[in-house]
C-alpha positions in Angstrom: 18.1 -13.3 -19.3 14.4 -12.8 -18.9 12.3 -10.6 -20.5 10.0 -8.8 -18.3 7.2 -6.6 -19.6 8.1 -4.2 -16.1 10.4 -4.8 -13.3 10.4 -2.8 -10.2 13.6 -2.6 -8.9 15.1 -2.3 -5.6 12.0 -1.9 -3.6 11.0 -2.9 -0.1 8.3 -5.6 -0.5 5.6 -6.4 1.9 3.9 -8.9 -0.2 0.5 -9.5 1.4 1.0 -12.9 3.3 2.2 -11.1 6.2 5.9 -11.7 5.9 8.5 -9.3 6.9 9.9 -6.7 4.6 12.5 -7.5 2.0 14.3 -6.1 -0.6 13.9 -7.3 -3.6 12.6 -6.4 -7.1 9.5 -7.5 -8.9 9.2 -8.5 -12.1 5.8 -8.5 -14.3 4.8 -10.2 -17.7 1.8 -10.7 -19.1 -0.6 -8.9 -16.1 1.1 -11.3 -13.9 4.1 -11.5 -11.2 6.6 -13.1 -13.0 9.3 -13.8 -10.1 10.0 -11.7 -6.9 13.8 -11.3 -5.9 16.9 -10.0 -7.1 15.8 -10.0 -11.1 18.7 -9.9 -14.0 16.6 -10.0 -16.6 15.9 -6.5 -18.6 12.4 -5.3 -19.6 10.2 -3.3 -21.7 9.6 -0.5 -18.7 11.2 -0.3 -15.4 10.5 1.5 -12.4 13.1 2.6 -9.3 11.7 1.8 -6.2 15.1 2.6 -4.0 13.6 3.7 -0.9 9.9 3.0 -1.5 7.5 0.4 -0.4 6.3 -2.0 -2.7 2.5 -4.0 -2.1 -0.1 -5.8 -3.6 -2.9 -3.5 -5.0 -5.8 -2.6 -2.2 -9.0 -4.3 -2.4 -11.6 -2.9 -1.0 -14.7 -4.7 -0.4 -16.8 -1.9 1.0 -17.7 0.4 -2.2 -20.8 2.2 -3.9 -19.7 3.0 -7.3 -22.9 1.3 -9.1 -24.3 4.7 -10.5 -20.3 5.9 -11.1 -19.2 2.7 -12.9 -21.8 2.8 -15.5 -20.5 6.6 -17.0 -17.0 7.4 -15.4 -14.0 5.6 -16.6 -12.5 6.3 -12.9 -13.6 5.4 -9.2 -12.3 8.5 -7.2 -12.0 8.7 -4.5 -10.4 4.9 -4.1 -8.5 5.7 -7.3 -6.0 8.1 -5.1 -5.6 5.8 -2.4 -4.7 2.5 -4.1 -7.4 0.4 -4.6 -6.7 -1.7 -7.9 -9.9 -3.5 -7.1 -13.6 -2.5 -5.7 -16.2 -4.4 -5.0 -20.0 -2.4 -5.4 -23.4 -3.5 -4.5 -23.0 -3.4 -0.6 -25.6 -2.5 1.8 -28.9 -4.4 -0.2 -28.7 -0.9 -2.8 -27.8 -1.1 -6.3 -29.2 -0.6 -10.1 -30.5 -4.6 -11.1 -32.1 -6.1 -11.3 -35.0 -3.6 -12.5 -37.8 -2.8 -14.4 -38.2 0.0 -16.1 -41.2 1.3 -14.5 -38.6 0.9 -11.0 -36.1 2.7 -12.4 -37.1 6.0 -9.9 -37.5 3.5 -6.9 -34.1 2.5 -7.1 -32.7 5.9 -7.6 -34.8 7.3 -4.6 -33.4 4.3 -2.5 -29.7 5.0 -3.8 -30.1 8.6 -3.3 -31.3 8.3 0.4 -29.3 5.3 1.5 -26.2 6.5 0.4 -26.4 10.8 -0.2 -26.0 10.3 -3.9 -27.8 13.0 -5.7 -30.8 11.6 -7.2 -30.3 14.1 -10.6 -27.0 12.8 -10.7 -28.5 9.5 -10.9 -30.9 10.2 -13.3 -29.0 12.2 -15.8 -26.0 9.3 -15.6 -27.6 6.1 -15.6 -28.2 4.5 -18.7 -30.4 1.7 -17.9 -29.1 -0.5 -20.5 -30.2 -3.5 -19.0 -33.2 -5.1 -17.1 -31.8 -8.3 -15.6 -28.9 -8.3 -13.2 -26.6 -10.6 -16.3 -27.4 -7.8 -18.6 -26.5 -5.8 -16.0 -22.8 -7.5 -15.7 -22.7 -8.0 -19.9 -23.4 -3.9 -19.9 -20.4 -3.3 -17.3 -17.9 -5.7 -19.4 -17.6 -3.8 -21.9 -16.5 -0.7 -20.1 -12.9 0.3 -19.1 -11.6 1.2 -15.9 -8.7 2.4 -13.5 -8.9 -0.7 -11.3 -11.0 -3.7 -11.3 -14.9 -3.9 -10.5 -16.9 -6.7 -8.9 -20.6 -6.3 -8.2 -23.1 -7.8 -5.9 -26.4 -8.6 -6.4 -28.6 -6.2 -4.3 -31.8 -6.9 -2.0 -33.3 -4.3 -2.7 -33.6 -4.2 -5.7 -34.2 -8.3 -6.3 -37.3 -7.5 -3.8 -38.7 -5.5 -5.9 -38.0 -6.5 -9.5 -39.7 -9.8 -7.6 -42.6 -8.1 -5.9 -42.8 -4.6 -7.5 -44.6 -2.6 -4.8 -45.2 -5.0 -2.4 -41.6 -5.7 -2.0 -40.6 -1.5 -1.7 -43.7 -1.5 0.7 -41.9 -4.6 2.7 -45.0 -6.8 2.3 -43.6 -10.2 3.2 -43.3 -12.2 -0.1 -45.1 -15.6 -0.3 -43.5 -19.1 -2.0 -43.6 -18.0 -5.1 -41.9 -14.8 -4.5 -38.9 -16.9 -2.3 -38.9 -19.3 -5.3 -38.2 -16.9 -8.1 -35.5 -14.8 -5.5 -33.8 -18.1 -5.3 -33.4 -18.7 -8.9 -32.3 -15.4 -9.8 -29.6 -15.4 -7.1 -28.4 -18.2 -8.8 -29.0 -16.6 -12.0 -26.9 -13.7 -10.7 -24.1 -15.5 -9.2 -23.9 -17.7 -12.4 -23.4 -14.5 -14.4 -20.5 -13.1 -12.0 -21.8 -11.7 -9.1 -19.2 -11.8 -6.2 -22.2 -12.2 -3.1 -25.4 -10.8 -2.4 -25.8 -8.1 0.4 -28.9 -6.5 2.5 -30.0 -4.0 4.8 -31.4 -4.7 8.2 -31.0 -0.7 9.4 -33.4 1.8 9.9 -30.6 4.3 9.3 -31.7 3.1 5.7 -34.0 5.0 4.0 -35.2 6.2 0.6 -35.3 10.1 -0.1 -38.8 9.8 0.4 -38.0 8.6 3.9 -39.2 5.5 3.5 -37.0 2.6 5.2 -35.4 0.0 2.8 -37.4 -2.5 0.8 -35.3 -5.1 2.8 -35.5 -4.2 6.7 -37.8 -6.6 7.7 -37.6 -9.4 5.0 -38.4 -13.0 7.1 -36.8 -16.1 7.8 -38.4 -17.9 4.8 -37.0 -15.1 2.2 -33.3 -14.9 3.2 -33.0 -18.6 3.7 -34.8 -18.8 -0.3 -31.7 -16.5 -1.1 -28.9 -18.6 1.0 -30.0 -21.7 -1.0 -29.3 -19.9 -4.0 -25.9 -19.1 -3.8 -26.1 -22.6 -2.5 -28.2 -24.1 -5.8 -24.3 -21.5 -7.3 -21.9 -22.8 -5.5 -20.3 -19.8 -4.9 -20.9 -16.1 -3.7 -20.6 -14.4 -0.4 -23.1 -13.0 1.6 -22.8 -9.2 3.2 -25.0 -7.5 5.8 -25.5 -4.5 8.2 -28.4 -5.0 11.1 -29.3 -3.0 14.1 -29.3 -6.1 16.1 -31.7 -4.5 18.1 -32.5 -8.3 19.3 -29.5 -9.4 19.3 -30.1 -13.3 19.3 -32.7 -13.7 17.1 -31.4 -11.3 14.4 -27.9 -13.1 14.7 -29.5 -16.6 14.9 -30.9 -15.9 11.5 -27.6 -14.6 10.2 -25.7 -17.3 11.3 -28.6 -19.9 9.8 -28.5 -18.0 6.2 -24.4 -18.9 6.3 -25.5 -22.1 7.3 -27.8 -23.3 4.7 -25.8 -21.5 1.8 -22.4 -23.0 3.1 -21.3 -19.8 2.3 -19.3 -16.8 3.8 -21.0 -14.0 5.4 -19.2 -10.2 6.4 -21.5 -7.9 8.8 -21.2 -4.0 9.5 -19.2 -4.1 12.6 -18.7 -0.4 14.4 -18.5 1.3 17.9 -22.0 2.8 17.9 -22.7 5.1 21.6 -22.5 2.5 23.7 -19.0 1.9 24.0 -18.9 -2.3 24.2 -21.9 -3.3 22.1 -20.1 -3.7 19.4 -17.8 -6.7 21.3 -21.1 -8.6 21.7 -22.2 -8.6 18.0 -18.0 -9.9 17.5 -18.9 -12.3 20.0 -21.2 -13.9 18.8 -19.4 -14.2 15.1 -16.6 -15.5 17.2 -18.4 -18.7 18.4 -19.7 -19.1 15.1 -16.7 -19.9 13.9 -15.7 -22.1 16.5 -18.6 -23.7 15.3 -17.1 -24.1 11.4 -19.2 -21.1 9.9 -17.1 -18.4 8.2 -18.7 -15.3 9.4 -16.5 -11.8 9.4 -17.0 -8.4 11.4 -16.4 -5.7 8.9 -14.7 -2.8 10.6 -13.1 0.6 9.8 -9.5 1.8 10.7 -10.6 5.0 12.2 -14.0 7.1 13.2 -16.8 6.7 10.6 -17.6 11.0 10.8 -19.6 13.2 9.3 -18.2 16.5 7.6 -20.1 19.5 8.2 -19.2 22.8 6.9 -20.7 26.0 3.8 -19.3 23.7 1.1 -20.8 19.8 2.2 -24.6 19.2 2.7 -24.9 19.9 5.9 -23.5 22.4 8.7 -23.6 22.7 12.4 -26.1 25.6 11.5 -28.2 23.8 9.4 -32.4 24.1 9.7 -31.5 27.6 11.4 -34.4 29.9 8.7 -31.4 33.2 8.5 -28.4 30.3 7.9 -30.7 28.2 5.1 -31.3 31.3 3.5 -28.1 32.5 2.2 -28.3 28.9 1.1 -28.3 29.3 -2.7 -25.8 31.7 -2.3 -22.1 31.4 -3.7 -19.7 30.2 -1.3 -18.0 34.1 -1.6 -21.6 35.7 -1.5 -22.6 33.4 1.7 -19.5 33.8 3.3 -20.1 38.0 3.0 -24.0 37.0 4.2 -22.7 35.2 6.9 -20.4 37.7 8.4 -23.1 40.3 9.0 -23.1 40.9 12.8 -26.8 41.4 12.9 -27.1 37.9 10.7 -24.8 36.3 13.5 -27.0 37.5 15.9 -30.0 36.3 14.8 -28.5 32.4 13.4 -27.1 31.7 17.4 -30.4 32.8 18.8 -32.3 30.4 16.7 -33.2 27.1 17.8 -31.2 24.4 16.0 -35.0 23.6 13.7 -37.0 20.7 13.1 -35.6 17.5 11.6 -31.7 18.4 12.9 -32.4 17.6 16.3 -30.2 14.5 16.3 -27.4 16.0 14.2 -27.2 18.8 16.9 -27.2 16.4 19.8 -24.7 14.3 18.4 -22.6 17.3 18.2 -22.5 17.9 22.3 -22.1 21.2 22.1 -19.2 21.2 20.3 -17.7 18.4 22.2 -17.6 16.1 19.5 -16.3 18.5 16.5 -13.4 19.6 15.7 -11.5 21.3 13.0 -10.2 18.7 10.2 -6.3 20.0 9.8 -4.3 19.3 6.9 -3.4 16.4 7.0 -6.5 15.8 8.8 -6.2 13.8 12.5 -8.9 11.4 12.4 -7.8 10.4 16.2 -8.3 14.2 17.8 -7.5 15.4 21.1 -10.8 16.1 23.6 -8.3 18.8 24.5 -8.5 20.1 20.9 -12.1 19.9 20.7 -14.2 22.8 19.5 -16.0 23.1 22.5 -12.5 22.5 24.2 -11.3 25.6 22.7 -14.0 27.8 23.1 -13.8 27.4 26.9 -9.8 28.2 26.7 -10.4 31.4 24.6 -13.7 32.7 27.1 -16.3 32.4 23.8 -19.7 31.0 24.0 -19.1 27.9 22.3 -21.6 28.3 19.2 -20.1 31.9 18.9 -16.9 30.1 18.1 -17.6 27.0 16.0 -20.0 30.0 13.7 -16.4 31.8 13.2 -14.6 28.5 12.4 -16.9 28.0 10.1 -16.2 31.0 8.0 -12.3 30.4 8.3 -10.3 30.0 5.4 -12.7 32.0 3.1 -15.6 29.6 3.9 -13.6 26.4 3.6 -13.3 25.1 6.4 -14.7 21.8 7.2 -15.2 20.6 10.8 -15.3 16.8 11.7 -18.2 15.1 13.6 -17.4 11.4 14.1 -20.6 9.6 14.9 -19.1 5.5 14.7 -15.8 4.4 16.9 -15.5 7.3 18.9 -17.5 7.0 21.9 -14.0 7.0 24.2 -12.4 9.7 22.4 -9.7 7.6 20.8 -9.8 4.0 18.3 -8.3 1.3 20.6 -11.7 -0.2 19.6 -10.0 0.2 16.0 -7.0 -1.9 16.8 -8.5 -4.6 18.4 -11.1 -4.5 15.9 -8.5 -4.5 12.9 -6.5 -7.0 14.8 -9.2 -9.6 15.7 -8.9 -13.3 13.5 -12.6 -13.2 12.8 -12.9 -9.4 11.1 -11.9 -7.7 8.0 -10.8 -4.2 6.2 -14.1 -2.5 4.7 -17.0 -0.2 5.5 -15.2 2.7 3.4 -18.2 3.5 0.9 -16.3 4.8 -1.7 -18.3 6.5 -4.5 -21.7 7.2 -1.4 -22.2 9.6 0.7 -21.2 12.7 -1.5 -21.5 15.3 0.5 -21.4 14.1 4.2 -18.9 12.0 4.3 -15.6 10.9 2.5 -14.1 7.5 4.1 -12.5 5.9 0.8 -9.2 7.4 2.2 -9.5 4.5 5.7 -6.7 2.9 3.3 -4.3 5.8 3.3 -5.0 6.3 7.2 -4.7 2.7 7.7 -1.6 2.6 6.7 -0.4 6.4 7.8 -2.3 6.0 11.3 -1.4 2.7 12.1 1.8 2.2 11.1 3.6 5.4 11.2 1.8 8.0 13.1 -0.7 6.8 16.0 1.1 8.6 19.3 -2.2 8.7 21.7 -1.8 4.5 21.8 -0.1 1.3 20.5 0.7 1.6 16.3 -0.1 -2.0 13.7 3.2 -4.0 12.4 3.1 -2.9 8.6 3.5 -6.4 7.3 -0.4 -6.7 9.6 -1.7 -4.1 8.0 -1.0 -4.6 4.3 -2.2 -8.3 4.6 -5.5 -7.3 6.0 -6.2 -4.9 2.9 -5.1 -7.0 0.4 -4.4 -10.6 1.0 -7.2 -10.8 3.4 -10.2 -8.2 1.7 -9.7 -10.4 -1.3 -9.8 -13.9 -0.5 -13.3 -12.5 2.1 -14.9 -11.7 -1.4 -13.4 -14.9 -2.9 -10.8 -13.5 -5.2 -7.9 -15.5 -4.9 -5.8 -14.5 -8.0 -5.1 -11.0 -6.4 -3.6 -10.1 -3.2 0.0 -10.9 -2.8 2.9 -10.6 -4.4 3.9 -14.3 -5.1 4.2 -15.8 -9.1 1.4 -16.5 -10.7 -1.0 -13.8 -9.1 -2.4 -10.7 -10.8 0.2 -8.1 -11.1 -1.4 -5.2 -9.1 0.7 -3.5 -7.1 1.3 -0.6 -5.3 5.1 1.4 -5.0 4.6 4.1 -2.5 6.7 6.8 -0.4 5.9 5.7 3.3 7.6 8.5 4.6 5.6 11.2 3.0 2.2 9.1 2.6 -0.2 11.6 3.9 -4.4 12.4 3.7 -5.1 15.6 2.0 -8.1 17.6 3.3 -11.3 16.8 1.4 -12.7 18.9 -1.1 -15.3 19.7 -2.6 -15.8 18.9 -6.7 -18.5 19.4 -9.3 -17.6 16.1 -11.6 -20.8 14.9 -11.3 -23.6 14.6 -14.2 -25.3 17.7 -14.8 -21.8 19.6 -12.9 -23.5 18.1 -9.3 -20.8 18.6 -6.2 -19.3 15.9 -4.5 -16.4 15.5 -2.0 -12.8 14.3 -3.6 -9.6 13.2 -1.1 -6.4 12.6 -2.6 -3.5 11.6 -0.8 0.5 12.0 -1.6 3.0 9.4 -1.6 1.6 7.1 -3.8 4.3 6.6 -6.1 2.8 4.3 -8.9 -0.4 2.1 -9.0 0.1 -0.7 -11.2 -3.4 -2.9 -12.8 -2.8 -5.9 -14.7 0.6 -5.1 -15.0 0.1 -1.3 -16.5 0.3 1.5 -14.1 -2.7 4.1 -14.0 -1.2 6.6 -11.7 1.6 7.8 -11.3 3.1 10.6 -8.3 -1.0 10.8 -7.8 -1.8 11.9 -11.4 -3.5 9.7 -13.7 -2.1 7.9 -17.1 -4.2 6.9 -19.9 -4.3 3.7 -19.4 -7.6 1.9 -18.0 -6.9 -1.6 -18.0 -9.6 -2.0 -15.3 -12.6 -4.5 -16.0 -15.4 -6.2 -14.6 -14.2 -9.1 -12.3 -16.4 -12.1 -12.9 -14.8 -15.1 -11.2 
């Protein structure tokens, strides 16, 4: 009779290596799966599972809790949806290493990269360290709800390197490449999972200024590659506009080359429906060719959330909307419902600096109302503008009323990535494809724009239970690819299945009544600064080294969370 810190008992296990179902309890001891199967033995806590599913933790590769990690114990969103382990740093952005005279560069960068307000940043951060291993010695000796990896940041090594020459994208000489390659190795010596950069000019600072690494050159990234090769470990993450497709990839693909090491990209339907099936292409032949490079894709549209609470609205840049702006919601909502205020906010051109927002909108063919629980694969027929026409309203009229629905709350969805047919079979073949991988969710960015830390919960709800407009995922798919397969991308092999031996982090959830809530917004931030929060229901109990941290969605006290340094 074995004793068993926690047995869950009578479950239906999917255990990450993409078996079928079965039914079987799992036993824990010591943070670890002890044994999987029908379990005699008696423990300290046990936990019913009759009629529940019961996975590996979530790993999510795709996160931007940097700022967050350093003075919040918890990293909601990604809390409420599963994720026992995040990995931060993505997208070249991050806190180290620095100087402290570059403390407001990186913040400014942060702020406009990923919508993170830059007071929040300023009143949170501690900047307890200067090099990226004091960086990972500062985060080790805080407590979390899940597990944190970090990655080192191009960014910010560009300019702790170069100072302003790097944020002004100078190209660095020898002994700039020299000193990049020996702190990579520094970094990745210390615990850094990869190192990640920006190629985008979607990437800018709040200044407007475009990322310190948009148009580092051949020389510089390869000085990086052989330093996680110099490591022997690391992988490499990037996001590129490809806008010359060959020679941006030919570099990629050389970088993974000359490090040995593996390499994930930013891999989304942009407006033109197929270019994203060249890009996958090309990562395809490379490895046919031996290289290990990975699409990273979303399960559903990557959207932006417009409405009086979030940053922006479809009104927006309008002078009578953006003044009732420091208004409270009540107050603006009263301001708003004026008829002569009405009148004056449609007859006003849509003002300078929106201009893209408002064509990406197409006239309110590409909103619509997020429901509860939101559809993140909506009807054309549902459409804003869809419904406007049905009801004989001008169409602006109408999404203006929407907007003031529900006391102000309303939120209307705008998705901008993986949309351009009006449904995601890009999604499934993307999810489904050999050579890509779960990510792109930027939990803890994005504040008030977007909130896509809940892609697990809909890749699970969408995929496998509810999809009707086209062909649903096998579940056994789906949990592999976010747990066995997101964590051996970022070389974490200890987590990710349930098999003896391997990190007990698990996940016991109600399929039937998993479910999205609506967004909201919440002022948990430093200095009481707004941000939007998703939950989800059905998630039973999340379990972290063995201890569970939530339990029927509320949170425990325990925070057995730490930084991962493999």
């Amino acid at each position: 009779m074995s004793k068993f810190d926690l047995i869950i008992r009578g479950g239906t296990v999917l255990d990450g290596t993409g078996a079928a179902a079965q039914h079987a309890d799992v036993g824990v001891a010591n943070g670890e799966i002890a044994e999987v199967g029908q379990i005699s033995g008696s423990a300290t806590r046990e936990i019913n599972a009759d009629g529940a599913l019961v996975t590996p933790g979530f790993v999510d590769i795709h996160t931007h809790y940097d700022g967050q990690a350093t003075w919040a114990n918890r990293m909601s969103p990604s809390s409420h949806h599963g994720v026992t382990t995040a990995v931060m740093g993505n997208c070249g952005v991050g806190f180290a290493p620095v100087r402290p005279a570059d403390h407001d560069v990186l913040i400014e960068l942060m702020e406009g990269v990923e919508d993170i307000p830059g007071v929040a940043l300023h009143e949170g951060l501690p900047w307890s360290w200067e090099s990226f291993p004091e960086y990972m010695d500062f985060l080790s000796q805080r407590q979390f709800d899940m597990d944190i990896g970090a990655q080192l940041p191009h960014a910010a090594l560009r300019v702790y390197v170069m100072g302003q020459r790097g944020a002004d994208r100078e190209p660095a000489n020898a002994e700039d490449i020299a000193i990049m390659r020996q702190l990579t190795r520094q970094a990745m010596d210390a615990g850094a999972l990869g190192f990640t950069s920006s190629r985008t000019l979607n990437h800018r600072s709040s200044r407007g200024e475009p990322t310190p690494s948009l148009q580092a050159e051949a020389d510089e990234l390869i000085g990086v590659a052989q330093g996680l090769k110099d490591a022997g470990r690391g992988v490499l993450e990037f996001i590129s506009d490809f806008n010359d497709l060959e020679d941006e990839f030919g570099l990629l693909r050389n970088m993974v080359a000359e490090s040995g090491r593996p390499m994930s990209i930013s891999l989304a339907q942009g407006l033109s429906p197929n270019g994203w099936k060249k890009i996958l292409a090309h990562i395809e032949q490379a490895n046919a060719s031996g290289l290990v490079m990975r699409g990273q894709v979303a399960p559903r549209p990557i959207g932006v959330l417009l409405g009086l609470t979030t940053t922006l609205s479809p009104f927006s840049a309008r002078p009578s909307f953006t003044e009732t702006g420091q208004l409270s919601l009540g107050e603006q909502v009263a301001a708003l419902r004026d008829p002569a205020r009405r009148e004056r906010i449609l007859a006003e051109a849509p003002g300078k600096g929106f201009e893209r927002l408002y064509k990406m909108m197409d006239e309110g063919r590409k909103l619509w109302l997020l429901t509860d629980p939101p559809n993140y694969e909506p009807d054309p027929a549902d459409s804003l503008a869809a419904q406007a026409q049905r009801h004989g309203q001008d169409v602006w009229a109408f999404i203006y009323d929407q907007l003031l629905g529900n006391e102000g709350k309303n939120i209307l969805f705008m998705p901008f990535a993986n949309y351009a047919d009006n449904n995601l079979d890009c999604c499934r073949e993307m999810i489904l494809h050999q050579n890509t991988v779960m990510g792109l969710g930027d939990g803890g960015a994005h504040v008030g724009t977007i909130c896509d830390a809940s892609f697990i919960t809909t890749l699970f709800t969408h995929w496998g239970r509810d999809r009707t407009r086209g062909e649903q995922i096998d579940l056994p798919t789906l949990v592999k690819s976010q747990t066995h397969d997101t964590a051996r991308a970022v070389d974490l092999p200890d987590r990710g299945t349930l098999e003896p031996g391997m990190k007990a982090d698990i996940n016991v959830i109600d399929f039937d009544n998993l479910r999205v809530r609506v967004p909201e917004i919440v002022h948990d931030l430093p200095l009481g600064g707004a941000r939007l929060q998703q939950k989800a229901d059905g998630y039973l109990a999340t379990i972290v080294s063995g201890e569970v941290t939530y339990e029927n969605g509320e949170a425990t006290d325990a925070l057995p969370g730490r930084l991962v340094r493999p």
